[in-house]
PAZA-434196 format. One record per residue (C-alpha): residue number from 1; residue in one letter; z negated, y, x negated. Coordinates in nm, 2 decimals, padded with zeros to 4 digits. Each point is the difference from the previous one (the first is absolute). Last residue first. Layout:
BEGIN
  nuke  mimi       Z       Y       X
   NUM     a       Z       Y       X
...
END
This chain:
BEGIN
  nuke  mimi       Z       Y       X
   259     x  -00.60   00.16   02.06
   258     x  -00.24  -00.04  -00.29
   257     x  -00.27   00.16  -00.08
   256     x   00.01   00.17  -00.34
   255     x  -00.30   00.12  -00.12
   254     x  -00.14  -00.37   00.09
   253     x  -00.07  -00.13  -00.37
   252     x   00.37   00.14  -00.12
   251     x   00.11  -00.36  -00.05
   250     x   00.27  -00.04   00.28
   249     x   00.27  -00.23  -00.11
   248     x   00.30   00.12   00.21
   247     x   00.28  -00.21   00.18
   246     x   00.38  -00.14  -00.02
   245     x  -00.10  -00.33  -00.18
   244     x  -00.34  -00.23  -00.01
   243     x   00.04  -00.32   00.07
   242     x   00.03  -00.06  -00.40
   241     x  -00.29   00.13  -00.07
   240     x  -00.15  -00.28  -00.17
   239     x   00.31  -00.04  -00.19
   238     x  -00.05   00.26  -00.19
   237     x   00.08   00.38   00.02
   236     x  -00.21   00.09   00.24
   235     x  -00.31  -00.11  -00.21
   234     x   00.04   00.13  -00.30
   233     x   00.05   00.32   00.12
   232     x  -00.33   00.00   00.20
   231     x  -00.16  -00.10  -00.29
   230     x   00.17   00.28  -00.22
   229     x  -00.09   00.26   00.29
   228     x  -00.33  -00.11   00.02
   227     x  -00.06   00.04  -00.39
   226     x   00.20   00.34   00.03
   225     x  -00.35   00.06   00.30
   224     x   00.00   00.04   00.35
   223     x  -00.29   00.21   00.15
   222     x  -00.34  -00.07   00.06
   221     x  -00.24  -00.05   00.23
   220     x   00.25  -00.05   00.25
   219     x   00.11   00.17   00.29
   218     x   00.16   00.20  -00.23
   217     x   00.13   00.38   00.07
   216     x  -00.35   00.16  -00.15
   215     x   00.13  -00.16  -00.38
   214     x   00.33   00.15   00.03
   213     x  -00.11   00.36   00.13
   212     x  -00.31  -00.04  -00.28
   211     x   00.28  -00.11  -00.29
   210     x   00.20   00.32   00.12
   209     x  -00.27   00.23   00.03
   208     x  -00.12  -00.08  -00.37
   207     x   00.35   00.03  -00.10
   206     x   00.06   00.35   00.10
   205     x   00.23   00.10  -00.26
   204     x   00.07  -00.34  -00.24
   203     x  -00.18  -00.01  -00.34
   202     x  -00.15  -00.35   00.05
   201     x   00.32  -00.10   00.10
   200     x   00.02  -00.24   00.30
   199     x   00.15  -00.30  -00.03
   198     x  -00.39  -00.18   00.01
   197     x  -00.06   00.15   00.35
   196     x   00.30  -00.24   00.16
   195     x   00.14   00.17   00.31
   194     x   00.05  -00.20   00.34
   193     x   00.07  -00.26  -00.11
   192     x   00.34  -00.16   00.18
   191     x   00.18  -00.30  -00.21
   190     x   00.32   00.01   00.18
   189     x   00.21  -00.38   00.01
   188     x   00.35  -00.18   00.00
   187     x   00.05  -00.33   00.00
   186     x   00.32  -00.16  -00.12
   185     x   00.12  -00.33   00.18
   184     x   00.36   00.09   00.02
   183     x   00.00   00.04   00.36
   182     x  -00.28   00.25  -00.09
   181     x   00.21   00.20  -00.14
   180     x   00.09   00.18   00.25
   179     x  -00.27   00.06   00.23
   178     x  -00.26   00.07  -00.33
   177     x   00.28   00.27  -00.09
   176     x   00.00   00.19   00.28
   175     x  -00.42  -00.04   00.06
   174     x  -00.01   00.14  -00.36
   173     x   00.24   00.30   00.05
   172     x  -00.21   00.12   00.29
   171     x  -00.35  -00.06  -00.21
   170     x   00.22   00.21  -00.24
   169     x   00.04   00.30   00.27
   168     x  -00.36  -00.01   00.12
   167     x  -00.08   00.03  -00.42
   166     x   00.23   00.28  -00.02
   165     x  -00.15   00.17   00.35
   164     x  -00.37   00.00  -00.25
   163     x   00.14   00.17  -00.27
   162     x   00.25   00.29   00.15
   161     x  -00.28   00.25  -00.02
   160     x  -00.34  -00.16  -00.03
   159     x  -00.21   00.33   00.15
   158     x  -00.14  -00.13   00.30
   157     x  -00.11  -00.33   00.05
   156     x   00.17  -00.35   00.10
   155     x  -00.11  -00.29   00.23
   154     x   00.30  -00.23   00.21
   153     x  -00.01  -00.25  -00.30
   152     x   00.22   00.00  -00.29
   151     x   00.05  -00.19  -00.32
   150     x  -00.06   00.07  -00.37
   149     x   00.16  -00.26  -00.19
   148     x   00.29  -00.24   00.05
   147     x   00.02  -00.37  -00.10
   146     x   00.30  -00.19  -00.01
   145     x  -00.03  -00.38   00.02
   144     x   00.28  -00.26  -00.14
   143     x   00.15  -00.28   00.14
   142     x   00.37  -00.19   00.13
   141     x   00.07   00.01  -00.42
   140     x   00.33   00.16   00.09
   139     x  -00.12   00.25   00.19
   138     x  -00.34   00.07  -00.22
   137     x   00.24   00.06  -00.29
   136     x   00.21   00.29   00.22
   135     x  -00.34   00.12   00.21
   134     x  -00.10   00.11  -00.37
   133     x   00.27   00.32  -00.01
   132     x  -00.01   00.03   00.34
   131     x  -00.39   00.04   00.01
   130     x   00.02   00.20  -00.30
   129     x   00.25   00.28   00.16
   128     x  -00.12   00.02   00.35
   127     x  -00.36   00.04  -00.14
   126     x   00.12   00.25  -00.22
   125     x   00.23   00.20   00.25
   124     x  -00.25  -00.02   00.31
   123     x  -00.32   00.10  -00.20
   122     x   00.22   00.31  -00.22
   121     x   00.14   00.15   00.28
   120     x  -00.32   00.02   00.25
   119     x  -00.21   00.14  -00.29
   118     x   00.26   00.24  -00.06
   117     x   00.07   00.17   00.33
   116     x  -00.29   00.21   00.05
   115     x   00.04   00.10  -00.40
   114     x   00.38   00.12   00.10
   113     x  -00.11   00.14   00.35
   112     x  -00.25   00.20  -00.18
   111     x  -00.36  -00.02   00.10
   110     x  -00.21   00.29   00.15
   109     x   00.04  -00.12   00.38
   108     x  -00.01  -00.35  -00.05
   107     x  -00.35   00.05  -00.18
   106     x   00.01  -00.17  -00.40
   105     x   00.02  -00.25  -00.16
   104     x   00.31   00.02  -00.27
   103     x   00.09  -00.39  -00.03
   102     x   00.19  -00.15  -00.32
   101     x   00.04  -00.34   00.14
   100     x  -00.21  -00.18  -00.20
    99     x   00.08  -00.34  -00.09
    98     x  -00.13  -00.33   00.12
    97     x   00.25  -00.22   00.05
    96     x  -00.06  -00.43  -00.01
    95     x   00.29  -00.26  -00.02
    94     x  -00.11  -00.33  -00.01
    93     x   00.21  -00.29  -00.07
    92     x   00.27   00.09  -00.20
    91     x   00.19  -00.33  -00.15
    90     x   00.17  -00.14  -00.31
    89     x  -00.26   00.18  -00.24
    88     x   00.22   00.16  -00.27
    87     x   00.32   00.05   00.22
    86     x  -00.22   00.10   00.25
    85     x  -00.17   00.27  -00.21
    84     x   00.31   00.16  -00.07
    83     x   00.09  -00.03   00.32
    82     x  -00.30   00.18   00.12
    81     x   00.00   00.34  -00.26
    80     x   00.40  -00.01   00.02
    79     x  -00.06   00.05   00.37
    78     x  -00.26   00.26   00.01
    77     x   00.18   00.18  -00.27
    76     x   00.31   00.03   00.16
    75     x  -00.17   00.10   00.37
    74     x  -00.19   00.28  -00.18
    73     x  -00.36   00.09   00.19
    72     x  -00.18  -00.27  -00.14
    71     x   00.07   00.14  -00.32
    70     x  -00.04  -00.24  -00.24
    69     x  -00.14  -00.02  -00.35
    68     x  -00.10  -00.40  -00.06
    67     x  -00.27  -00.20  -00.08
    66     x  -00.09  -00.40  -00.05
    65     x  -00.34  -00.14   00.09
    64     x  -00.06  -00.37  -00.03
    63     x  -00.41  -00.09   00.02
    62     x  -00.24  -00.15  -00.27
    61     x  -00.25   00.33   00.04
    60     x   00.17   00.18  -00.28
    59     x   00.36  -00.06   00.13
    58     x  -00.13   00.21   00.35
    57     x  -00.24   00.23  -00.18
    56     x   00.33   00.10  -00.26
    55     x   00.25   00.03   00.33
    54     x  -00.26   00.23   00.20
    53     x   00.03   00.23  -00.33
    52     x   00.35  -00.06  -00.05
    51     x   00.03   00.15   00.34
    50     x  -00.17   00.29  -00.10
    49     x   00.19   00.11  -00.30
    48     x   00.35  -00.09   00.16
    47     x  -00.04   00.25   00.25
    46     x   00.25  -00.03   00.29
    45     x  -00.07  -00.31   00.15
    44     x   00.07  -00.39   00.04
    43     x  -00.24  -00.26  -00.11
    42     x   00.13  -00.37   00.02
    41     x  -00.30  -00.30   00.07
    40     x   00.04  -00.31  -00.07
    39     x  -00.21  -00.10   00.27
    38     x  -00.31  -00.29  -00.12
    37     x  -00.26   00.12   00.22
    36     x  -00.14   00.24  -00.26
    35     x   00.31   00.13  -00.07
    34     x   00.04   00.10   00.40
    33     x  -00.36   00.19  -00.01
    32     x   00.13   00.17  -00.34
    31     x   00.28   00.14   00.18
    30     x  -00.19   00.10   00.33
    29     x  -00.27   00.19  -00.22
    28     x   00.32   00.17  -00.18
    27     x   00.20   00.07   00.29
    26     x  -00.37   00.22   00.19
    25     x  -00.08   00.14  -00.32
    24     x   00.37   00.08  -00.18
    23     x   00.20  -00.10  -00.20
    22     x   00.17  -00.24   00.21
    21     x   00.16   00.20   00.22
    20     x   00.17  -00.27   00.15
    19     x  -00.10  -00.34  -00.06
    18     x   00.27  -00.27   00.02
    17     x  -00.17  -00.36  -00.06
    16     x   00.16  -00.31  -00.08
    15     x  -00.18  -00.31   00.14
    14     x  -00.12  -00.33  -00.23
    13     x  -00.35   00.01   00.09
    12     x  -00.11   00.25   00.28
    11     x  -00.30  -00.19   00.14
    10     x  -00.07  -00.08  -00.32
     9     x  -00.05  -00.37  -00.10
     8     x   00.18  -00.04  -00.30
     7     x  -00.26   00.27  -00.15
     6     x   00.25   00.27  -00.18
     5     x   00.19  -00.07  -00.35
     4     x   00.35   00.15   00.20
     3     x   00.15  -00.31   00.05
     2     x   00.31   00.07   00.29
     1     x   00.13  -00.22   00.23
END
């Protein structure tokens, strides 16, 4: 097992962390949430500037961070990027995607079939290709969780393009997946939100509407938070979840309801 100068008694102590998209809001609050419980945690993205940013808080906090430029999208890269880190850990135990997929939202009936299409291509190829590409390790080591983000739900609304029948489509992939590797005692998991006001640009078009539509959709006070999702995070990846395989997380505060 791994030292990485974390608390001994984290819940994540001595695991090897994937997290792609790491540059980001949503993979950097996740990252920093596996440091703190004692993952040595491996950023994966596109812009080196950012992730060395989530890397620096990580290392600056007591944590492990280490970074790498990958496309997520690129089956060479994704598979250097793991057994390179394998070769330097000796196991991969979580595996966690969060990039964009480079969705155009807008009406079916004003949207090209290339942007309709492109959402739906890049969530199924990505989450096909890093789950393979960890689901190797986690094989041989009969463990490992994979976490996906997003999720599904039998809502949508208008105007979201090819976006929202990706995310059906991955959900699809996971259940696959969670049935066949589960033989090998890998879980596999959808943390659901139901939109997260804080990713939200301050400059965005219409973002005042947005964070009311997200906001009037809970049945909570409140809506889910990156501190939620790096608790939640946390939490399915550990032991303590370790019934838990083949299903979502649903932290969207009740704008989601389940099926």
């Amino acid at each position: 097992m791994l030292d990485n100068g974390a608390p001994g008694n984290g819940l994540l102590q001595g695991r090897t962390a994937l997290v792609y998209g790491g540059g980001g809001a949503i993979g950097g609050a996740v990252a920093r949430a596996f440091a703190e419980e004692g993952a040595a945690v491996f950023l994966a993205g596109r812009t080196e500037s950012r992730l060395e940013k989530v890397a620096r808080d990580i290392q600056e906090a007591g944590g492990r961070a280490e970074i790498a430029v990958v496309d997520a999208l690129d089956e060479a890269q994704v598979g250097t990027f793991v057994d390179q880190v394998a070769r330097k850990t000796r196991r991969i135990d979580i595996s966690f995607n969060l990039i964009s997929y480079g969705d155009v939202q807008q009406p079916l009936m004003e949207i090209s079939p290339e942007d309709f299409s492109q959402p739906t291509n890049n969530a199924t190829r990505t989450h096909f290709l890093t789950t393979r590409a960890a689901a190797r390790y986690m094989i041989k080591q009969r463990s490992g969780v994979v976490l996906m983000f997003g999720g599904s739900g039998p809502q949508t609304l208008p105007g979201l393009g090819g976006f929202k029948i990706a995310l059906d489509a991955m959900e699809g992939q996971r259940r696959q997946w969670a049935l066949e590797l589960g033989k090998h005692g890998i879980r596999v998991v959808t943390i659901v939100t139901g939109g997260i006001v804080e990713t939200i640009p301050w400059q965005a078009e219409g973002r005042d509407a947005i964070v009311q539509e997200i906001s009037h959709a809970a049945h909570l006070n409140r809506t889910a938070t990156l501190e939620d999702v790096g608790n939640v995070a946390v939490f399915v990846a550990s032991d303590r979840a370790g019934a838990i395989t083949d299903a979502t997380v649903n932290i969207s505060g009740g704008a989601i309801v389940d099926y």
